[in-house]
Backbone bond lengths (Angstrom), bond angles and torsions (degrees), N, CA, C in turn:
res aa  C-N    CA-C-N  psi(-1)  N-CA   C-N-CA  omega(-1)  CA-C   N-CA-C  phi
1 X - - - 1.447 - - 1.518 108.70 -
2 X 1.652 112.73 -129.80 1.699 82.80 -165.22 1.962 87.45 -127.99
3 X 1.316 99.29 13.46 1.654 82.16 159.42 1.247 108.29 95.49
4 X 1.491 140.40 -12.82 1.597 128.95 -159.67 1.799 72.43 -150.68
5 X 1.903 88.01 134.77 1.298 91.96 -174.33 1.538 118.60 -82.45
6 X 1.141 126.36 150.72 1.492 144.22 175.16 1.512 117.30 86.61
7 X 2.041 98.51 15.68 1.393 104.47 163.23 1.459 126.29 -115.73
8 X 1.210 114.94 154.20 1.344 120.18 -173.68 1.644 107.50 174.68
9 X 1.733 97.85 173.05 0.884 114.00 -168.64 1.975 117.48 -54.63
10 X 1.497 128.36 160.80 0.942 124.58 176.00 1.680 116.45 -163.74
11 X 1.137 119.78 154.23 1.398 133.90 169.45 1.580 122.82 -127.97
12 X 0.923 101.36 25.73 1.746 117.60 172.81 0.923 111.20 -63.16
13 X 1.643 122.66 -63.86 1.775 120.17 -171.44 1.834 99.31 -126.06
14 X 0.981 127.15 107.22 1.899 133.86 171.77 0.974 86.87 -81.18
15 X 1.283 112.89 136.77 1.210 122.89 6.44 1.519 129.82 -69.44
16 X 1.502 119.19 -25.56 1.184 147.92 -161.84 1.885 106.52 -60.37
17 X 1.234 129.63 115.65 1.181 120.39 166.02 1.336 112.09 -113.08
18 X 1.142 136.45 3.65 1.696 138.85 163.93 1.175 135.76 -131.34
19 X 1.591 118.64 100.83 1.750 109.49 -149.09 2.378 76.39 -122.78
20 X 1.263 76.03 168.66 2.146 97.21 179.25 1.556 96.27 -137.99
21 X 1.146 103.99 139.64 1.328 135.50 171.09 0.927 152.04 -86.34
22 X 1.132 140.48 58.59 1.958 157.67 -160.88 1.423 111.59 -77.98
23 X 1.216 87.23 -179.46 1.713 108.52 163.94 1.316 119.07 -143.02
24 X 1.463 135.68 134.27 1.539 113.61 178.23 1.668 113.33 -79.77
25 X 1.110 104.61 120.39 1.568 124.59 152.85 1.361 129.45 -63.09
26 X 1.345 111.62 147.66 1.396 116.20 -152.42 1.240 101.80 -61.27
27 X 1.636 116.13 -45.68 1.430 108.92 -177.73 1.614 127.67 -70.94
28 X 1.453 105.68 6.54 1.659 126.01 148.96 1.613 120.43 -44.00
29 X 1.577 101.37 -33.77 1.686 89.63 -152.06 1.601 108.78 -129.66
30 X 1.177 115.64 142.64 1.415 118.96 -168.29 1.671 121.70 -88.87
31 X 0.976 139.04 170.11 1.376 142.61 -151.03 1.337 117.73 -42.99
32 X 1.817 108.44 -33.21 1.574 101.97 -172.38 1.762 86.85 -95.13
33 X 1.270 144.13 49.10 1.151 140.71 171.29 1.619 124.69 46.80
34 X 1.853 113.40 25.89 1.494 111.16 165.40 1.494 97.68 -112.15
35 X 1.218 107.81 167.97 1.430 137.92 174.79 1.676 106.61 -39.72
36 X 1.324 116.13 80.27 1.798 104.64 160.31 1.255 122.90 -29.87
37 X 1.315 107.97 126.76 1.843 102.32 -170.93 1.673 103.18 -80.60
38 X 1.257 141.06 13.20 1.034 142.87 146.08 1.440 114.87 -39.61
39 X 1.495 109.64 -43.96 1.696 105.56 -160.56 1.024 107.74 -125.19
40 X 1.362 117.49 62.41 1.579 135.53 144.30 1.407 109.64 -113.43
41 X 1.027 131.97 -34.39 1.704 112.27 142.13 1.634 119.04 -15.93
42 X 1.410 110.13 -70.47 1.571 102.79 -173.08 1.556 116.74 -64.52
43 X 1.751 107.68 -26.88 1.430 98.84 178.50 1.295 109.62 -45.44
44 X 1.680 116.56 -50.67 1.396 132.75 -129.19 1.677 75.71 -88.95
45 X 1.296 137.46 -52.88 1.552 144.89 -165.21 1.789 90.72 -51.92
46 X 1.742 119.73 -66.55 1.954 101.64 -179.29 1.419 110.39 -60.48
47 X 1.221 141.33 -21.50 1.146 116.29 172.65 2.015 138.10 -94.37
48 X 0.972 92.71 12.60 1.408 120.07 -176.30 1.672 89.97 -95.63
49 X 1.342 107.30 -55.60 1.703 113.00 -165.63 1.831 84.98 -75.41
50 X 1.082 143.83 -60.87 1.640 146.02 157.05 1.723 95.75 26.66
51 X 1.991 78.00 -82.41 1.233 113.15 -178.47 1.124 145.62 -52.93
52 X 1.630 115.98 -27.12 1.416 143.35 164.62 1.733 101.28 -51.69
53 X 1.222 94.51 -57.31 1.687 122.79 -166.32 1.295 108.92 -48.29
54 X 1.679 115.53 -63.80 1.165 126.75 158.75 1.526 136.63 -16.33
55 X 1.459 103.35 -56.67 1.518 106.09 -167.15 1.419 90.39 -112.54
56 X 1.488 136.66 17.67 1.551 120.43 131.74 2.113 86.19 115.95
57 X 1.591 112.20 -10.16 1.556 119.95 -171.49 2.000 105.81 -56.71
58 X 1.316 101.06 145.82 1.399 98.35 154.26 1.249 121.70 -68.09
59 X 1.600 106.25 145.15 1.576 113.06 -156.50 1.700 99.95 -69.97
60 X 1.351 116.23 -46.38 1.518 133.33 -175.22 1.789 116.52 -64.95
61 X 1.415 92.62 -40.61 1.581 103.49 -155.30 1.635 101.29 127.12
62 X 1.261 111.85 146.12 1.555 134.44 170.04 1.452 104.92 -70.37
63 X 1.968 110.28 147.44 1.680 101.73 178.55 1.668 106.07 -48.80
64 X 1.545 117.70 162.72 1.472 108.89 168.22 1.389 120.42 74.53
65 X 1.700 112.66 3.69 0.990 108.75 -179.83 1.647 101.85 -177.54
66 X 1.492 117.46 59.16 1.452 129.44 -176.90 1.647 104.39 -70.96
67 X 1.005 105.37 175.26 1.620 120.40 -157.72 1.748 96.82 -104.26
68 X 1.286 140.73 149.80 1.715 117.56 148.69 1.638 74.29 -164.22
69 X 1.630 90.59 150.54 1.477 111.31 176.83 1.749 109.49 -84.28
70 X 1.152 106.48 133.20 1.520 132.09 178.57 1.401 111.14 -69.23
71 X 1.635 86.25 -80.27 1.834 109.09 -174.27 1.580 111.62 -126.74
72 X 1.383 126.84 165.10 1.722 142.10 -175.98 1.134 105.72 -155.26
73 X 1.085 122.59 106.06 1.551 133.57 146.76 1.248 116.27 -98.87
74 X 1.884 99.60 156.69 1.516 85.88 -178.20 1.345 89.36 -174.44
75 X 1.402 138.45 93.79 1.318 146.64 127.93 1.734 139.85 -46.01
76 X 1.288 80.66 139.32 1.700 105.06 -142.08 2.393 87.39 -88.69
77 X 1.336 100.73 146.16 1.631 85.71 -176.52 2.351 86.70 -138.13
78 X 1.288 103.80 -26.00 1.224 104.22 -160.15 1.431 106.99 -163.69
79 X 1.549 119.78 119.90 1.577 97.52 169.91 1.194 120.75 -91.61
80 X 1.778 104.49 171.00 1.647 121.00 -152.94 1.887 87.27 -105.76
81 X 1.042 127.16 165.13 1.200 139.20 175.00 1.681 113.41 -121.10
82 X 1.598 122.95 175.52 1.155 115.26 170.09 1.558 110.42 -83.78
83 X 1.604 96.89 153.18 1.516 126.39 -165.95 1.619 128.89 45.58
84 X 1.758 95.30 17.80 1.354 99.26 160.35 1.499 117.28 -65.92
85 X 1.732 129.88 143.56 1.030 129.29 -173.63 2.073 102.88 -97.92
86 X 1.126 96.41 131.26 1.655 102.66 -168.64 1.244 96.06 -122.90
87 X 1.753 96.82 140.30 1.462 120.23 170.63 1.575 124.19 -87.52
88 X 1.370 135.44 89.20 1.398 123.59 -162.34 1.786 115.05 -72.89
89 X 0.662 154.20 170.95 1.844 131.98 171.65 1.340 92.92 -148.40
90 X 1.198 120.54 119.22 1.359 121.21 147.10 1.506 142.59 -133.30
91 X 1.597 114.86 144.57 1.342 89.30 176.23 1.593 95.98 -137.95
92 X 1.477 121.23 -165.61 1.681 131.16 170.35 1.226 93.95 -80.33
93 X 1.091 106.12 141.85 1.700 118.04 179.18 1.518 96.74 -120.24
94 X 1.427 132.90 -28.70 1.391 117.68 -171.11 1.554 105.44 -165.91
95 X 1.032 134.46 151.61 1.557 143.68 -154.17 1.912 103.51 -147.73
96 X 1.151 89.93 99.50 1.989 87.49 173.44 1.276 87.66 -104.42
97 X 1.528 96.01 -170.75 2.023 114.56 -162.58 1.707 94.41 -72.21
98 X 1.274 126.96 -32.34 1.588 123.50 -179.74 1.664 142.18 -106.83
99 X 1.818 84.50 -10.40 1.534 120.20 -165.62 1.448 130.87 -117.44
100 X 1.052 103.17 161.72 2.084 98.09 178.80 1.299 107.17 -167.59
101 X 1.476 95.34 104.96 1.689 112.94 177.43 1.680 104.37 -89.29
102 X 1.453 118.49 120.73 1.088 128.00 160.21 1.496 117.21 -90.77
103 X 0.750 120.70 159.08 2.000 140.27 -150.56 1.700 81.52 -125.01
104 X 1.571 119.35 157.55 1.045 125.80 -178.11 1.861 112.23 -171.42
105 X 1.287 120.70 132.24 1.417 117.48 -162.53 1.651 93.99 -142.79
106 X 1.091 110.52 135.70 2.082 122.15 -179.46 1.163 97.92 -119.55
107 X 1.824 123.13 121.40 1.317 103.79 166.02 1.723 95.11 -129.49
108 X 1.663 113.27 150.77 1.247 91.61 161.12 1.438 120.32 -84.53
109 X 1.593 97.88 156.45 1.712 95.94 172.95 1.326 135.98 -157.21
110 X 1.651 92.99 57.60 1.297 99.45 175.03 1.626 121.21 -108.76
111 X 1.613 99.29 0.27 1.660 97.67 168.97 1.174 125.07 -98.45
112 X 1.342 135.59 -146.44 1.450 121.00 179.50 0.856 145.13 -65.83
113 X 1.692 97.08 -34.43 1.343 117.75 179.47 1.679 99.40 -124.95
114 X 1.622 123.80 143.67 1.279 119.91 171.62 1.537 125.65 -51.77
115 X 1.358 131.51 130.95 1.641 102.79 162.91 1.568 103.67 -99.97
116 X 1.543 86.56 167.90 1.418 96.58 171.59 1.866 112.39 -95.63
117 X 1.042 123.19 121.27 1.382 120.06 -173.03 1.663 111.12 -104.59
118 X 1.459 110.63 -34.30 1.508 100.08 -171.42 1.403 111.00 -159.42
119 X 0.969 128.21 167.06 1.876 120.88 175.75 1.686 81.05 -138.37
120 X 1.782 106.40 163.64 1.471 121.49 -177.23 1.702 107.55 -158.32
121 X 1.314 100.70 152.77 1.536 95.59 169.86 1.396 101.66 -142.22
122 X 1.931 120.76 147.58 1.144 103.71 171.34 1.278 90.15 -135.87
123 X 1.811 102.86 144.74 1.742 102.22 173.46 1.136 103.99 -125.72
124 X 1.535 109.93 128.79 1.696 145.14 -171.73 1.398 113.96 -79.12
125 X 1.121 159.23 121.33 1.170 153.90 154.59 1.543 119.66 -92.11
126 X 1.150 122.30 122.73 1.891 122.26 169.26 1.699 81.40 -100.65
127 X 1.963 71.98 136.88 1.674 123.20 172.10 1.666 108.06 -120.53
128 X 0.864 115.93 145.54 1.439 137.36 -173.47 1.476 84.10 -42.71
129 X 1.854 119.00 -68.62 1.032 135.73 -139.51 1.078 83.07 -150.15
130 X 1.963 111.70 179.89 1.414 115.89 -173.45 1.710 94.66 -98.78
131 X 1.353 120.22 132.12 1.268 126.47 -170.73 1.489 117.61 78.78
132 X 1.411 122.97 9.41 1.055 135.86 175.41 1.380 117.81 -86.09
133 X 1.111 106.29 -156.30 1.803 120.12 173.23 1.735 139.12 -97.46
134 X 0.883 110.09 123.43 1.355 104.02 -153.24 1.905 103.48 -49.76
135 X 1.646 112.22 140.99 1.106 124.89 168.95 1.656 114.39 -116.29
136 X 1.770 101.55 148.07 1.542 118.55 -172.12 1.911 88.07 -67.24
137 X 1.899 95.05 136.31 1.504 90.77 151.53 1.199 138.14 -38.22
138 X 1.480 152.06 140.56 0.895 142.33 -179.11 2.197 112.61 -70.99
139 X 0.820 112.15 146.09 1.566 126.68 172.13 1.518 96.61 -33.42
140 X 1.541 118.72 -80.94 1.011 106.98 -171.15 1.057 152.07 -75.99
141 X 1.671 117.71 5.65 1.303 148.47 -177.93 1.323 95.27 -86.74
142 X 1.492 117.87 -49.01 1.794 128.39 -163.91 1.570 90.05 -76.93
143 X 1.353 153.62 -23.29 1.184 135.83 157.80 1.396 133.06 -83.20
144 X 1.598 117.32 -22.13 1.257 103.34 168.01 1.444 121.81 -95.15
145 X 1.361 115.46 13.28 1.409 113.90 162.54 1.527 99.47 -98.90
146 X 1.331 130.30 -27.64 2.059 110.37 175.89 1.225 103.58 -91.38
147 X 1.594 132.53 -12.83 1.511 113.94 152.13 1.599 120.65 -55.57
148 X 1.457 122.91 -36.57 1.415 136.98 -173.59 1.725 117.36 -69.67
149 X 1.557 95.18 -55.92 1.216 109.52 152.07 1.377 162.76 -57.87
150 X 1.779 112.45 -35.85 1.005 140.23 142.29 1.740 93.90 91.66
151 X 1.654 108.62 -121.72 1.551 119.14 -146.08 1.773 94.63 -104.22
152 X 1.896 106.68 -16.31 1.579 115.20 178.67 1.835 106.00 -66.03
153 X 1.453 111.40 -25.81 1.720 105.25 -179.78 1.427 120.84 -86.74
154 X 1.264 92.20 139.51 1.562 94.96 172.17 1.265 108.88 -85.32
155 X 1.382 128.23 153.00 1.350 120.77 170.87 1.921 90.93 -136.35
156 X 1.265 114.77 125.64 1.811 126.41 155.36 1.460 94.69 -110.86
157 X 1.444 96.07 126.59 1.295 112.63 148.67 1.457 140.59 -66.43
């Protein structure tokens, strides 16, 4: 499977085939007792790495081609409370010659029905080096994420 516990494969919400599984912790949540929107970043940060894990990728980036975050979005739909158990989902949503925007969805789901709490995107850039120059994905990284992905990725060249 993909190595980091409470992740794995899924078909719950498609596009999404790999969501990880938490709980919010107390030190999750801010005074009136919901989820500080500070720390959905880190959700979205284990499941990206989940995901890395999964399809066998270096967690960082390959030499010649390190990983560093660009951009983070992250819209808010519902807040999460403490020791709610949350579903993170992620997959690559799009692949340019230097970049990799991952797609990202939080739902809680430990009541009857799932909620939807948040959607996220993060876009990755490889640099030669760290502070360096941006480098093309490597070949084989850029195929086993559109083998994984299939007809849901975008790829610009």
């Amino acid at each position: 499977m993909s190595g980091v516990p409470g992740a794995g494969l899924t078909d719950r919400v498609p596009p999404f085939r790999l969501s990880l599984r938490t709980r919010v912790d107390f030190s999750d949540t801010d005074a009136v007792g919901i989820v500080y929107y500070g720390r959905y970043p880190p959700y979205f940060d284990r499941a990206v790495i989940a995901y890395r894990r999964h399809l066998g990728l270096p967690l960082l980036g390959n030499p010649g081609h390190v990983l560093v975050i660009r951009a983070l979005r992250c819209e808010y739909h519902a807040p999460a409370r403490f020791d709610d158990e949350l579903e993170v989902f992620v997959r690559m949503a799009r692949l340019g010659r230097t970049s990799q925007t991952a797609a990202l969805r939080v739902e809680e789901v430990g009541g009857a029905e799932p909620r939807h709490l948040a959607d996220g995107e993060i876009v990755a850039v490889g640099l030669d080096r760290y502070g360096g120059r941006p480098s093309p994905i490597p070949d084989d990284i850029r195929a086993r994420i559109a083998e994984f992905e299939g007809n849901a990725l975008e790829v610009v060249s």
